[in-house]
C-alpha positions in Angstrom: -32.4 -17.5 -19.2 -35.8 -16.6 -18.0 -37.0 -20.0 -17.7 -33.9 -21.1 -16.2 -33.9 -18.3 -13.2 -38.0 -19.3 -12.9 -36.9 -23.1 -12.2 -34.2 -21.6 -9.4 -36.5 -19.7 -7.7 -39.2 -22.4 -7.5 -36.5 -25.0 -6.7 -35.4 -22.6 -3.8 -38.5 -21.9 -1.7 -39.0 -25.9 -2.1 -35.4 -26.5 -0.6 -36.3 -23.5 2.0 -39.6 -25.2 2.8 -38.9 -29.2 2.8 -35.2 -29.5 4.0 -33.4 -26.0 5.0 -36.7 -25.5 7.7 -36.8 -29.0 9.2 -32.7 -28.7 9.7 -33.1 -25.2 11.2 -35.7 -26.3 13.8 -33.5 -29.1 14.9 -30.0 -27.1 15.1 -30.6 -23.3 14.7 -27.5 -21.2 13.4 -24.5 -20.0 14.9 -26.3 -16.3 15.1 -29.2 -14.3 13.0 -27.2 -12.5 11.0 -23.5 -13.0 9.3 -21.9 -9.8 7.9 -18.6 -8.7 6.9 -15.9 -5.8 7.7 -18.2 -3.4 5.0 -21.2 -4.3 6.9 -22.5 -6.6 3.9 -24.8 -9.0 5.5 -24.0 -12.5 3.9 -26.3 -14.8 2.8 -27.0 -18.5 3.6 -26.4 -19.8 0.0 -25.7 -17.8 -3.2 -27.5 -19.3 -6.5 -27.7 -17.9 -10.1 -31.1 -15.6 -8.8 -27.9 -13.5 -7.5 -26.7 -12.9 -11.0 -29.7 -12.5 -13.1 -28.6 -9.2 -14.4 -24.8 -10.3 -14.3 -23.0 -9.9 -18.3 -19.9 -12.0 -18.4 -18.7 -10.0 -21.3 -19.8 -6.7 -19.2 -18.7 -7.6 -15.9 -16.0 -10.0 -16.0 -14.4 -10.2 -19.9 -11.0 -12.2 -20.0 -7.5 -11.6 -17.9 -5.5 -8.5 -19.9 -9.0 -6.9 -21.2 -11.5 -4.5 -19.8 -12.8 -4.2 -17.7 -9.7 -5.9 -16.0 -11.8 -7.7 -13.5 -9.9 -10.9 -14.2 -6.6 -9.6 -14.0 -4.3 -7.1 -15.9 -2.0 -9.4 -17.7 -3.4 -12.0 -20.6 -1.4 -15.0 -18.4 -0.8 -13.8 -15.2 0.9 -15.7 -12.8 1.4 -18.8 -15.8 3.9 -16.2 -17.6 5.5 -14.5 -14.6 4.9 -15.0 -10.8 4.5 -11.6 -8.9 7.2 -9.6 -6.8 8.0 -10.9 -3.6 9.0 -7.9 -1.7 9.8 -8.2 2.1 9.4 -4.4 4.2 12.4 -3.9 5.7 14.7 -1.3 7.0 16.0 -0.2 10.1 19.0 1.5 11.8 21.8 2.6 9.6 22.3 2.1 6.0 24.6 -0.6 6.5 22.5 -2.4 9.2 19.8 -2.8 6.6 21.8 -3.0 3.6 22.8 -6.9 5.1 19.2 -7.2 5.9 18.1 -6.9 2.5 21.4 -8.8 1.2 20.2 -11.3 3.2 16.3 -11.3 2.0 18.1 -11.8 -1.5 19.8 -14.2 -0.8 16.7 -16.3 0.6 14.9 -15.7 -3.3 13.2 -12.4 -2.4 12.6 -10.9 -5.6 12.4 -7.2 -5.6 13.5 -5.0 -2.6 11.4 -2.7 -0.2 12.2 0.0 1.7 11.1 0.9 5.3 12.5 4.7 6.1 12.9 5.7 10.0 10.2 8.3 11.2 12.5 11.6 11.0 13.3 10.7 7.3 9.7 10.5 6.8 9.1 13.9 8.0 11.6 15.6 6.5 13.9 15.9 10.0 18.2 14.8 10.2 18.8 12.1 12.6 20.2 15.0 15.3 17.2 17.4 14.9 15.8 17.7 18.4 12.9 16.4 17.0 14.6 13.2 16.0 15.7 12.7 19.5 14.7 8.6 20.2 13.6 8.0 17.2 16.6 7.3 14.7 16.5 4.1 13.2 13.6 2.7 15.1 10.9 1.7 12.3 13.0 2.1 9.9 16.4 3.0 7.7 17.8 6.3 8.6 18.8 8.6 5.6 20.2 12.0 6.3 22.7 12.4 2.9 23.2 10.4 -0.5 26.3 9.1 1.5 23.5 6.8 3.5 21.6 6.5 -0.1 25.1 4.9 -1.3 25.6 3.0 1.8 22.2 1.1 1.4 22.4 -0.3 -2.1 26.4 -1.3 -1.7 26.9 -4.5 -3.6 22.9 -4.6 -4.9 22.9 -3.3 -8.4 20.3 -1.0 -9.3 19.9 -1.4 -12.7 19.0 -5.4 -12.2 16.8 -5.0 -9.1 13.3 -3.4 -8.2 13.5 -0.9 -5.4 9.5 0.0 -4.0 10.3 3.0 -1.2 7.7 3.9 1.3 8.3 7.7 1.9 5.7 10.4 1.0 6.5 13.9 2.0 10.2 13.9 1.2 9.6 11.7 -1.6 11.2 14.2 -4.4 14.4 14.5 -2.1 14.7 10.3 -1.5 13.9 9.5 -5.2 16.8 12.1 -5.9 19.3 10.3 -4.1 18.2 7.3 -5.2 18.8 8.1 -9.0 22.1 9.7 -7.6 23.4 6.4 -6.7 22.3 4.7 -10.0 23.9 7.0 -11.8 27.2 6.3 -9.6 26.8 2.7 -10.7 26.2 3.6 -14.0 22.6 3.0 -14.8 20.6 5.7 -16.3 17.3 7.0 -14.7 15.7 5.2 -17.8 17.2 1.7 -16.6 15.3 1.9 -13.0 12.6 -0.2 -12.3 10.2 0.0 -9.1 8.1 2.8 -6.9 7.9 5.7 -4.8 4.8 5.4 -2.6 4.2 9.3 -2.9 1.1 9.4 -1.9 0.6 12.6 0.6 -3.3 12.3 0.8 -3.9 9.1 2.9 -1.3 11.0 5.2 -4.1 13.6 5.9 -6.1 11.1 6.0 -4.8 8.0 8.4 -1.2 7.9 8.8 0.2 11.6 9.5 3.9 11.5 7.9 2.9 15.1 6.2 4.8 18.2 6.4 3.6 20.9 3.9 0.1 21.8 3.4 -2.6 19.8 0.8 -1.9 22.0 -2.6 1.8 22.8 -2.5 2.2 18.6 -1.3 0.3 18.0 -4.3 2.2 20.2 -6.7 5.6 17.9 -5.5 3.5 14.8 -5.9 3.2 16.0 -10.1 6.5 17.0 -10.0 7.5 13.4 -9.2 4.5 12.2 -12.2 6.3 14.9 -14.8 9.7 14.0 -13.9 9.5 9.8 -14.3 7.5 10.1 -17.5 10.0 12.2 -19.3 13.1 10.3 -17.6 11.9 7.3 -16.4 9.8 5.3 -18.2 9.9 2.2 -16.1 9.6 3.8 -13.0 6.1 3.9 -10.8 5.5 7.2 -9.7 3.4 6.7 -7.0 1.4 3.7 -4.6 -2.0 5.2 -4.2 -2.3 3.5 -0.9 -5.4 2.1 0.8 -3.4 -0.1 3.3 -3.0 2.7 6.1 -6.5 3.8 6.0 -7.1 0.5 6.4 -5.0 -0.2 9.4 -6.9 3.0 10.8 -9.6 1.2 10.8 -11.3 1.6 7.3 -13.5 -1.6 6.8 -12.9 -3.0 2.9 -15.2 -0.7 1.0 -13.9 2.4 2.4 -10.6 1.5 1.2 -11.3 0.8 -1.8 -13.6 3.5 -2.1 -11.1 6.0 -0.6 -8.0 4.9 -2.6 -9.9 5.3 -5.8 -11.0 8.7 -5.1 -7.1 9.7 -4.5 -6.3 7.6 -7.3 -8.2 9.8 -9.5 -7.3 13.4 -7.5 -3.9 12.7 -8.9 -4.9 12.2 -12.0 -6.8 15.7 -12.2 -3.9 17.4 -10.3 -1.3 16.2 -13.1 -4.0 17.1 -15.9 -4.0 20.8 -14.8 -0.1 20.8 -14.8 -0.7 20.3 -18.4 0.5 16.3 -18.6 -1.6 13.7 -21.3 -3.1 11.3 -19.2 -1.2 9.2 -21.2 2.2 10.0 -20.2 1.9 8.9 -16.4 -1.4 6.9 -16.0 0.2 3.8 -16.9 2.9 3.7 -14.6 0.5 4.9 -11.0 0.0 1.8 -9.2 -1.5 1.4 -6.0 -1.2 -0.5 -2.3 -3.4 -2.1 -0.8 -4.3 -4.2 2.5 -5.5 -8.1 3.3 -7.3 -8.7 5.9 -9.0 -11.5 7.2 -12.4 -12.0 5.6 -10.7 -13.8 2.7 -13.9 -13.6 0.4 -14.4 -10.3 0.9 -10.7 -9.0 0.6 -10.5 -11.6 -3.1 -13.9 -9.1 -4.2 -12.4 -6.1 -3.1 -9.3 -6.5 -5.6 -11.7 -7.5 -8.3 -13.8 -4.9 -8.0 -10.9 -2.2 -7.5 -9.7 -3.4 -11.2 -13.0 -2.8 -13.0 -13.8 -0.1 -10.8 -10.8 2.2 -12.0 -11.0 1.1 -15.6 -14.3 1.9 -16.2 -14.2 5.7 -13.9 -10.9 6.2 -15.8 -12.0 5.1 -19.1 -15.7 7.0 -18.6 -13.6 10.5 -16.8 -10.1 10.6 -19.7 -10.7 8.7 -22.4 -7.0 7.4 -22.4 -5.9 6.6 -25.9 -3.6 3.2 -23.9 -5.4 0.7 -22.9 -2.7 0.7 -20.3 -3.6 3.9 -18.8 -6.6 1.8 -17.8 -4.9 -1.1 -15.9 -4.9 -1.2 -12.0 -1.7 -3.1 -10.4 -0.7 -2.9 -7.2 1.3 -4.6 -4.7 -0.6 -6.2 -1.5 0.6 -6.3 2.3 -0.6 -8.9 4.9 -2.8 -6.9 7.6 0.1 -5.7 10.3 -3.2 -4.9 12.3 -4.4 -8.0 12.6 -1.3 -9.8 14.2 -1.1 -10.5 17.7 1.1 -10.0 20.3 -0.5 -13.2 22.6 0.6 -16.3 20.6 2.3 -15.0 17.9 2.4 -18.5 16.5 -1.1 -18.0 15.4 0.4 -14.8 13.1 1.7 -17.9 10.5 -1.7 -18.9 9.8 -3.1 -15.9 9.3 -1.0 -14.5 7.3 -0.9 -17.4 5.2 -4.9 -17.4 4.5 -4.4 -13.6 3.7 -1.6 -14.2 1.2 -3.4 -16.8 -0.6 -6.3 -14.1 -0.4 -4.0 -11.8 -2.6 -2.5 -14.0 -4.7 -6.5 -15.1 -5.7 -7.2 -11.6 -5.9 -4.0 -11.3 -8.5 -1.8 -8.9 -6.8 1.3 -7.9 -8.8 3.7 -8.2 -5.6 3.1 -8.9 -2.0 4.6 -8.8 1.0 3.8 -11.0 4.2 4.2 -9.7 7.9 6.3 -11.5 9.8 4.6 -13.3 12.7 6.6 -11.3 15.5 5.7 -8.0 14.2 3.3 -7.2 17.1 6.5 -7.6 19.6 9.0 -5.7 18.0 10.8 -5.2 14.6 10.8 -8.8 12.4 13.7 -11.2 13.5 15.6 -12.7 10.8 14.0 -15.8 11.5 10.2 -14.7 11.0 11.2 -12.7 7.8 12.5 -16.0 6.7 9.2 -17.9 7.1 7.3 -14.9 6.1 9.4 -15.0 2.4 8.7 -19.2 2.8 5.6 -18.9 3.1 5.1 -16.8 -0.4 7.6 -19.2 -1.7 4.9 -22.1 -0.6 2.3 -20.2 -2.0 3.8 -19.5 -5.7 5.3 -22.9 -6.2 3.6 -26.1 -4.1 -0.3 -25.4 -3.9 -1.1 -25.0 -7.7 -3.2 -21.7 -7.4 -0.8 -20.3 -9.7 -1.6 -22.7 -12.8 -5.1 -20.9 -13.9 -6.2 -17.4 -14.0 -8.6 -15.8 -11.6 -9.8 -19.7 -10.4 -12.7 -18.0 -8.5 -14.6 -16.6 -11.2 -17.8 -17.5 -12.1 -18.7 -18.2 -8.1 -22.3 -17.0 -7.2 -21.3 -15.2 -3.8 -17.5 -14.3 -5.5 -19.4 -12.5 -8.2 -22.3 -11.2 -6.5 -19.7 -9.8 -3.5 -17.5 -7.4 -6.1 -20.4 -6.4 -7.7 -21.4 -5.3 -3.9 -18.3 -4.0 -2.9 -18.1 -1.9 -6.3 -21.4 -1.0 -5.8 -20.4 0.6 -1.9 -17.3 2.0 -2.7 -19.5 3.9 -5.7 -21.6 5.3 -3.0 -18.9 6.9 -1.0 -17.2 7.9 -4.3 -20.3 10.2 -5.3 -20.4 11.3 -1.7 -16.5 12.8 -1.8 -17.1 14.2 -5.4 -20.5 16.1 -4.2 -18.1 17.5 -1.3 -16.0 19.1 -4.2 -13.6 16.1 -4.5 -11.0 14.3 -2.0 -9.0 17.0 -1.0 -12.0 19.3 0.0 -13.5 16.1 2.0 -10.1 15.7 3.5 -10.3 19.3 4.9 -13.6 18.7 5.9 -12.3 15.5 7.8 -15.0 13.9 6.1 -12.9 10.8 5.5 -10.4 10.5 8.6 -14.2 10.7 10.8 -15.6 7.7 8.4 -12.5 5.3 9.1 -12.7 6.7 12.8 -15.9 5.7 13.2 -15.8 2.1 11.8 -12.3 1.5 13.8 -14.4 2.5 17.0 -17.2 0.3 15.7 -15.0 -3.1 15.0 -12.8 -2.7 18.8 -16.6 -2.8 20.3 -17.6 -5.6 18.7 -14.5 -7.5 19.1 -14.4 -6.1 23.1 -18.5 -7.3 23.0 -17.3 -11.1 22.2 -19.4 -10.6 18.7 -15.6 -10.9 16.4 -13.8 -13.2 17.4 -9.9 -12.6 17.4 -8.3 -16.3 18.7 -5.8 -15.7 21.7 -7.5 -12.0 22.4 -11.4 -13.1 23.2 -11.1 -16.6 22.5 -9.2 -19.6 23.0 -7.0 -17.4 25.4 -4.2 -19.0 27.2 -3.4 -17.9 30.7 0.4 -17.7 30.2 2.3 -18.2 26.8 3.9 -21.5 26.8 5.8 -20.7 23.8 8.7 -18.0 23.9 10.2 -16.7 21.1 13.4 -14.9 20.0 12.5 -11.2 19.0 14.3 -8.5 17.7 17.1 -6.7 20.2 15.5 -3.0 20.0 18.4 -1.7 22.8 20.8 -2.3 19.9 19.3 0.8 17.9 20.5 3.2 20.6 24.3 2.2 19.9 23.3 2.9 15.8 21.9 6.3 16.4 25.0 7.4 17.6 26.7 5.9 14.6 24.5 7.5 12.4 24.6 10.9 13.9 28.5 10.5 14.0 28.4 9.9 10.1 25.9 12.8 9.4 28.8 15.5 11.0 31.2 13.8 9.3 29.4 14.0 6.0 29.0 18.1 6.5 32.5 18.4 7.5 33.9 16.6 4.4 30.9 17.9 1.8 31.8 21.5 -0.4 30.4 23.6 1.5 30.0 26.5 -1.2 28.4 23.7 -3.4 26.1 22.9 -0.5 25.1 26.8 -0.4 24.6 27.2 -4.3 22.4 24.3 -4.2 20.2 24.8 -1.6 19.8 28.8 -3.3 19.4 27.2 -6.1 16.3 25.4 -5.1 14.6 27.9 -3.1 14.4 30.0 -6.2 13.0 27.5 -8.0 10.7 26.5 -5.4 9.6 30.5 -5.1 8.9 30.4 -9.0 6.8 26.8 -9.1 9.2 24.9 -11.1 9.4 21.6 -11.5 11.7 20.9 -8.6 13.4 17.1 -9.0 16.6 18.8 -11.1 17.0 21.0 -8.9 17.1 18.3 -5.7 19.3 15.8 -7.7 21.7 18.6 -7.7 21.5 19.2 -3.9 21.2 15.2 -3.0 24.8 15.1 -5.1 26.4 18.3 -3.4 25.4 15.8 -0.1 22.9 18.4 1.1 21.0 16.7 4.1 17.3 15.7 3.8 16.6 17.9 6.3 18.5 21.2 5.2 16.3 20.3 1.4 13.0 20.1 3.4 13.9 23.4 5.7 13.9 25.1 2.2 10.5 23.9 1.5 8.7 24.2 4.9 10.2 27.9 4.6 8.7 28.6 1.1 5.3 26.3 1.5 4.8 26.1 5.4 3.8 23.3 7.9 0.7 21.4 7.7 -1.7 21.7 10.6 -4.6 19.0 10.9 -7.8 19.7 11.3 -9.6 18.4 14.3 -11.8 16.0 13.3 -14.0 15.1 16.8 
């Protein structure tokens, strides 16, 4: 191998000298120096001098073996396509319940829940603080009566559910199993995800309520709970994508999300769980940009990265507690509001990105998302174009297709190699949470944000239709989403909600919610004790007042 890496080198500086430098003083390049989002400058050419330490066996192995790099699964996408999940959600229960009958019907194969922003904070749709807000980017749920409303007709035992909620996640997952069990399928039959991830809320997206160590004691309630009663169930998404559409370039997500990843592993360890018993059912979330090479390395590297820092931390006894799967989303940050057209094509480049990357399910923005919620139209091509994707263009047929590339390989072993940096940075801080307080983190993505929008206002990114290529007035119009229509279904919904207290037992109610602030004052687990309130049609908000009475409200630093 030596010899062989000698020969390169020679035959490079005789390429440089005799044909690379004649072109170059004839037609220079397009500018000095090519990076990407992580600041990685990118070379001209990548050769085999790149990977003269690389170990196949060490670095890569084979797809379903560690270090995972290749894939979790021995056949991948040749023995089962992944989940094609469209976000959606808004208005009432029954607005979005024909949305997502709708997405079925169009071969979406797994559903995925968007929740408005009062549910997300714990608030009913006529708190004060709800005011103008119900229903507006996303589903509103104030009792299991809206729970039951929103899965009429879908049964739950045959279809995976992946709900983006956080801070209220014990009392949504609650109502959730409520209604299975009205349909008759067990907790144990339930297949899909709560995102329950409360840190990157500190950290980029702000749906918190309670402070860091009591949100993280309901975040292992929810870990306890599914591996004792639902062994199918993910527990959580350990979610990059937000810090990424904060601003985060592609190694501070990764980096980030794997330092949270394992948080919550250390948090469930001191409630006294094996590794074991939950590690193979976290899964995470993450973003796709643009920079298509870079965002394929980045879920390369995130695989081999967790299995060898979970492998080296726990020493799991199940190889499964090593595997990292998560579900991708298109970059809702990148889309464009000036010819939305363009949206298609981008989104298309960055699904392909994921699917090379071997995501386990994926959803694709819809190219009107920058104007308003998607149409059904655009959710239509968005499914389409995953549809395309899995079944016409033949990147399905092999495993991992890119492996083996010089600048593929050398690029995860960078990335890995970055996010490791920041890694040892947060665990010198005394470990995520401590860096969160800190605002370590939220300063990091607030600086690169501020970093890309200068570059991109400087002309030095280009973004087509913003700094480039820019039309003077937009010859194409297109149908968007009627927004004035969610005024009329806030009134519905708040209508429903009254009607729902007046018909509910009201002594049941009482018990239920006692119930559960004595549990709450003795550190129990506390998903029982919710179920029993989400079936007594206690409101979201009357099961959160409990808890922001017994834990508090969250206050966030400033970070300037």
């Amino acid at each position: 191998m030596g010899g062989f890496i000698e020969e390169v080198e020679k035959s490079m500086k005789k390429w440089e000298e005799k044909v690379l430098n004649m072109f170059l003083s004839k037609r220079p390049e397009r500018k000095p120096v090519f990076t990407n989002s992580s600041g990685v400058e990118i070379k001209r050419v990548y050769t085999p001098l790149e990977l003269a330490d690389f170990n196949y066996l060490r670095d890569l192995g084979f797809p379903g073996s560690y270090p995972f790099t290749r894939g979790p699964y021995a056949t991948m996408y040749r023995g089962r396509l992944w989940t094609m999940r469209q976000y959606a959600g808004f208005g009432t229960a029954d607005e979005t319940n024909r949305r997502f009958k709708y997405l079925l019907e169009q071969g979406q194969t797994g559903l995925s829940v968007a929740f408005d922003l009062p549910t997300q904070i714990g608030y009913d749709s006529d708190h004060p603080m709800a005011r103008g807000e119900v229903g507006k980017v996303g589903v509103a749920i104030d009792t299991l009566r809206d729970m039951e409303r929103l899965f009429e007709g879908i049964p739950l035992a045959k279809v995976s559910t992946s709900m983006t909620i956080n801070a209220p996640t014990n009392v949504i997952l609650a109502m959730y199993v409520s209604v299975g069990l009205m349909q008759g399928a067990k907790p144990e039959q339930l297949t899909g995800t709560v995102q329950n991830d409360i840190l990157k809320e500190y950290i980029a997206r702000g749906t918190y309520i309670y402070p860091p160590e009591p949100s993280m004691k309901l975040t292992a309630d929810i870990f306890e709970y599914c591996s004792r009663n639902m062994p199918r169930w993910n527990s959580i998404s350990i979610s990059g994508y937000h810090m990424r559409e904060a601003g985060a370039n592609a190694a501070q997500e990764l980096a980030f999300t794997i330092a949270n990843g394992l948080t919550y592993i250390d948090y469930a360890l001191e409630r006294g769980l094996n590794v074991d018993d939950f590690a193979p059912r976290l899964s995470f979330f993450f973003a796709c940009h643009n920079n298509f090479f870079e965002e394929i390395a980045k879920f390369r590297a995130a695989r081999r990265i967790w299995a060898k820092m979970v492998k080296e931390k726990y020493n799991p006894r199940k190889e499964r507690s090593l595997l990292l799967r998560f579900h991708t989303q298109t970059s809702g940050v990148t889309l464009t509001a000036q010819q939305p057209m363009n949206n298609v094509v981008r989104v298309a480049y960055q699904a392909l990105a994921a699917v090379l990357g071997g995501t386990q399910s994926l959803h694709t923005n819809s190219m009107d998302e920058a104007l308003a919620l998607p149409s059904e139209t655009a959710v239509k091509l968005a499914l389409r174009t995953q549809q395309i994707l899995a079944y016409e263009t033949g990147v399905t047929d092999t495993i991992d297709p890119l492996a083996g590339s010089y600048y593929v390989e050398w690029l995860t072993s960078e990335l890995e190699e970055r996010a490791m940096n920041y890694i040892d940075k947060v665990d010198k801080m005394g470990g995520m949470v401590k860096a969160i307080e800190r605002g370590y983190v939220q300063r990091e993505i607030l600086n690169t944000a501020y970093n890309y929008q200068k570059q991109i206002e400087r002309g030095e990114l280009v973004v087509v239709g913003i700094n480039k290529f820019v039309e003077e007035e937009e010859k194409l119009r297109i149908e968007v989403f009627n927004m004035s229509r969610l005024e009329k279904l806030a009134e519905t919904q708040i209508y429903e909600l009254n009607k729902v207290r007046k018909e509910r037992n009201k002594a049941k109610v009482e018990e239920a919610l006692s119930k559960l602030e004595r549990k709450a004052e003795k550190d129990e687990n506390l998903v029982p004790s919710i179920i029993e309130a989400a079936k007594s049609y206690c409101t979201l908000g009357e099961i959160c007042g409990v808890l922001r009475r017994i834990y508090g409200e969250y206050e966030a630093p400033s970070i300037v």
